[in-house]
VOGU-3710 file (C-alpha; in Angstrom, 3 decimals, decimal comma):
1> xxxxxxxxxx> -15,460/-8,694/2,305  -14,452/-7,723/-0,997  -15,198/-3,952/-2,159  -17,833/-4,006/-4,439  -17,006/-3,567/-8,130  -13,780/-4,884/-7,491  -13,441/-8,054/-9,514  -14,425/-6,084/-12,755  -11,427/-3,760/-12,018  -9,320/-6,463/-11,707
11> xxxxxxxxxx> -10,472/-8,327/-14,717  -9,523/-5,346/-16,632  -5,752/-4,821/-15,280  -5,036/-8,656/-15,709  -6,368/-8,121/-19,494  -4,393/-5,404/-19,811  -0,858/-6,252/-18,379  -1,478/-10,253/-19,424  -1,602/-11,625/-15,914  -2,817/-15,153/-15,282
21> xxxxxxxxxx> -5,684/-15,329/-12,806  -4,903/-18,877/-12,142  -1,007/-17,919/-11,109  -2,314/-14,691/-9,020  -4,408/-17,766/-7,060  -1,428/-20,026/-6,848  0,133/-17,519/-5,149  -2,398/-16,549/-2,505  -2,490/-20,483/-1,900  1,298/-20,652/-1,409
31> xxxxxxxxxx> 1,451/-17,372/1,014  -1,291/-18,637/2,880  0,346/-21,886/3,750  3,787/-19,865/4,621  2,102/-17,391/7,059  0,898/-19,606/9,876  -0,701/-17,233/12,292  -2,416/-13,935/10,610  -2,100/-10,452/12,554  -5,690/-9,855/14,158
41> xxxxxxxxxx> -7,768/-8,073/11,622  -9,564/-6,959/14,680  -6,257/-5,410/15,890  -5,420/-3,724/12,941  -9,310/-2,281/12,427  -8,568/-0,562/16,231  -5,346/0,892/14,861  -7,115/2,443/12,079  -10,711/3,078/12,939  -11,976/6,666/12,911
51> xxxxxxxxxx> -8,461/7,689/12,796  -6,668/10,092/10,596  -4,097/8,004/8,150  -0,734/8,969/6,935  0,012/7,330/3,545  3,393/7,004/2,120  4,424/6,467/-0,878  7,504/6,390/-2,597  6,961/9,064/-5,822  9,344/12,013/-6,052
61> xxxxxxxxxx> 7,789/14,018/-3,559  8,643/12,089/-0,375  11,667/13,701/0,128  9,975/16,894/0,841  7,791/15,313/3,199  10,330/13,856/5,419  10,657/17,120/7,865  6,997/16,983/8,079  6,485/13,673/8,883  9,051/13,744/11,720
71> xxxxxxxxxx> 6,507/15,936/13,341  3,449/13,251/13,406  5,749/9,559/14,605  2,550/9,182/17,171  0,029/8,961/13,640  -0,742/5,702/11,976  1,360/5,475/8,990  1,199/3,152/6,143  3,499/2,684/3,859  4,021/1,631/0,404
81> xxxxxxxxxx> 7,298/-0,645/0,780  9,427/1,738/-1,691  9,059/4,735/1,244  10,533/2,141/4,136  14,223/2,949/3,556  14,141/7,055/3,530  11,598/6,697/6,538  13,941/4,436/8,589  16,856/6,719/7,440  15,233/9,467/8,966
91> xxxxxxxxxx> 13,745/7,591/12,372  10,476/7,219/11,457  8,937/3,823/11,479  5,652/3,139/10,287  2,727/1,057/12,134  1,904/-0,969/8,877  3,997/-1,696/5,474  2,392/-2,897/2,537  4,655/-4,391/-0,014  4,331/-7,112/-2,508
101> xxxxxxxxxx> 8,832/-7,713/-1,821  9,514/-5,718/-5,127  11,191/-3,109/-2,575  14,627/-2,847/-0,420  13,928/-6,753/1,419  17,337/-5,479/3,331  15,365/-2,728/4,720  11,990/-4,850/5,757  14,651/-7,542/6,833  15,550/-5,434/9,720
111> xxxxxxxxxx> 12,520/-4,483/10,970  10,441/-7,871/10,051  10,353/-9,372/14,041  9,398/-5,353/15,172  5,498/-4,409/16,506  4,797/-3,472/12,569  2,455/-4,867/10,876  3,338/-6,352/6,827  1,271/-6,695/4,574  2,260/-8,811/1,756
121> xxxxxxxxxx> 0,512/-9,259/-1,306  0,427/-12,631/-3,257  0,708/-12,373/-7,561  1,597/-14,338/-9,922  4,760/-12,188/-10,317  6,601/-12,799/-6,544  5,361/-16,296/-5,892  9,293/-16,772/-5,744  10,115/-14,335/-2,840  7,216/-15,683/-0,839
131> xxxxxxxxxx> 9,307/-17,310/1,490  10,841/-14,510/2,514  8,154/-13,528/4,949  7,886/-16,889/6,721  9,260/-15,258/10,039  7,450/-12,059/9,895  6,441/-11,603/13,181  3,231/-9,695/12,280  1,913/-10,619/9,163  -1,435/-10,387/6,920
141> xxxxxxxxxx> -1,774/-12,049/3,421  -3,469/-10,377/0,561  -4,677/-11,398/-3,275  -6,333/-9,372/-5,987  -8,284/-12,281/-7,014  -10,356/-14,696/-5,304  -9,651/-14,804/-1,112  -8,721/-18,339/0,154  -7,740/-19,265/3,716  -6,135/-16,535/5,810
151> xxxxxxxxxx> -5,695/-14,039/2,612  -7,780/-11,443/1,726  -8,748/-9,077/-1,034  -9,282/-5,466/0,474  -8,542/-3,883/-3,310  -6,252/-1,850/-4,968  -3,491/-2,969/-7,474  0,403/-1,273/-6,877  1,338/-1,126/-2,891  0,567/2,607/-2,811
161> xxxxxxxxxx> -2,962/2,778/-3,907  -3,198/-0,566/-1,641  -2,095/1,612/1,388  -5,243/3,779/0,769  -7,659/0,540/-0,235  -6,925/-0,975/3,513  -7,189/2,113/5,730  -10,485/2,923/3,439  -11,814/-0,932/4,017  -10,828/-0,929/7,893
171> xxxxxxxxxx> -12,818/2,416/8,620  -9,900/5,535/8,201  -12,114/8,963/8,999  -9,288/10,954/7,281  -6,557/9,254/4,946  -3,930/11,941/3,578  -1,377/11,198/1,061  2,828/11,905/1,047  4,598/10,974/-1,779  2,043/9,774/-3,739
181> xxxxxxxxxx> 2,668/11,730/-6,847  1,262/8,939/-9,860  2,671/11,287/-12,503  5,555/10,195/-15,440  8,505/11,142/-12,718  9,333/8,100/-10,701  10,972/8,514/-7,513  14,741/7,306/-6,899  13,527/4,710/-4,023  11,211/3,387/-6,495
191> xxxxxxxxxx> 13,851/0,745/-7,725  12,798/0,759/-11,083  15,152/-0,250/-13,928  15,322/1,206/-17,366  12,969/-1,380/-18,881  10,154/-0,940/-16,236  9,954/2,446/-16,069  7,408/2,328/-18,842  5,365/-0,576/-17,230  5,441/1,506/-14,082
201> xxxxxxxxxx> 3,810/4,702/-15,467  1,501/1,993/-16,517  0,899/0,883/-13,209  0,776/4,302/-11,822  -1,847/5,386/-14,133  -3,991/2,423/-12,967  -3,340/2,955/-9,472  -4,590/6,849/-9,537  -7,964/5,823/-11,920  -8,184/2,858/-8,861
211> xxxxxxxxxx> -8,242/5,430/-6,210  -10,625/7,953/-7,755  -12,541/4,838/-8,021  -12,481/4,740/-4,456  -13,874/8,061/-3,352  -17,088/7,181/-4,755  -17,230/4,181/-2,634  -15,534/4,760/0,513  -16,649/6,723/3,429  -13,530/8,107/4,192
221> xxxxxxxxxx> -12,411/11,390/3,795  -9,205/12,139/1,463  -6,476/14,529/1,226  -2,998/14,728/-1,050  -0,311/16,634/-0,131  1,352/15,468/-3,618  -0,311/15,694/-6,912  -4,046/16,615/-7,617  -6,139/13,421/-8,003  -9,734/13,485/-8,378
231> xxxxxxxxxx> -11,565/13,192/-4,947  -8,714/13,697/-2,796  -8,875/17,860/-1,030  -5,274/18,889/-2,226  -3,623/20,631/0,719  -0,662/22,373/1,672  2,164/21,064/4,296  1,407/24,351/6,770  -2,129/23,944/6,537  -2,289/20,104/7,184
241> xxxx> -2,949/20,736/11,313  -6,883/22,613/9,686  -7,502/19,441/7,816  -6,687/16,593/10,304
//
């Protein structure tokens, strides 16, 4: 089920950035016929239900998080597809990826027939890279716009505030942030060029108004160990143990 409110938001960022509804739905139509046989949204509700949720994200602050994370491999961690790299790097793998294949595909290449969990989101934008997750070995569709077949809308708009829309929607009790920083700094696994880097602060200002949205929807509790964002308890790295 689609979070209430949701299509308004997302009538407003397609007005805004000029995307086409109809091509957003084109794609969710092509990625559903690719992916064959969805990961069991039961499954991934008992990986995250009542549970206390790491989310990554790749912003300029993940690099400092690294030593910390190390510490917590047996945590659920989702990640925004930006973070894979560093995390793999450094031996951490996380239980779920969400990406939308703007990232390092070399990266989610290598780990694509692995236990984790990808989920790929379907826009207008990537309906060419599609393919690329036909042998995913566990593998969930998502849209922003209207669900059809085995894709679904759980909201949220750039893969980071994503991460936080699908451990919210599948039942997180505690969802705390790492790298998630949504300031005008864009981290260096970001793979932004020149020219985007100004349609990414756009996105990044979206993404934090979307998940300040959230709190007042969501019965989940949040904390940040990156920038302040309304809702979300900021916290520090030694007293993360008190808070989850």
């Amino acid at each position: 089920m689609v979070i209430s409110g949701w299509n308004s938001k997302y009538k407003q960022i397609a007005r805004e950035f000029g995307y086409s509804k109809k091509d957003d739905h084109s794609s969710a139509i092509l990625l559903d016929s690719i992916i064959k046989k969805r990961f069991s949204l039961t499954r991934l509700k008992k990986m995250i239900d009542g549970k206390t949720i790491f989310v990554i994200g790749a912003g300029p602050s993940l690099q400092s998080s690294i030593v910390t994370l190390k510490k917590y491999k047996n945590t659920v961690m989702i990640c925004a597809d930006g973070a894979v790299t560093p995390l793999i790097q450094n031996g951490i793998r996380p239980k779920i990826i969400v990406t939308d294949l703007d990232g390092d595909l070399k990266s989610l290449k290598k780990i694509k027939k692995t236990n984790t969990v990808f989920v790929v989101h379907a826009h207008g934008d990537n309906i060419n890279k599609l393919e690329f997750v036909r042998n995913f070995k566990n593998c969930i569709g998502t849209t922003q716009t209207k669900e059809t077949g085995k894709i679904c809308n759980f909201g949220g708009f750039t893969d980071g505030d994503r991460c936080v829309f699908l451990a919210s929607h599948f039942g997180a009790k505690k969802i705390v942030l790492f790298g998630m920083d949504f300031g005008t700094r864009i981290g260096k696994y970001s793979k932004t060029n020149t020219v985007d880097k100004k349609t990414k602060r756009k996105k990044l200002k979206h993404g934090k108004i979307l998940l300040e949205w959230l709190t007042t929807k969501s019965k989940s509790e949040f904390f940040t160990l990156s920038k302040p964002i309304n809702g979300f308890k900021k916290i520090t790295y030694r007293k993360l143990d008190f808070n989850i």
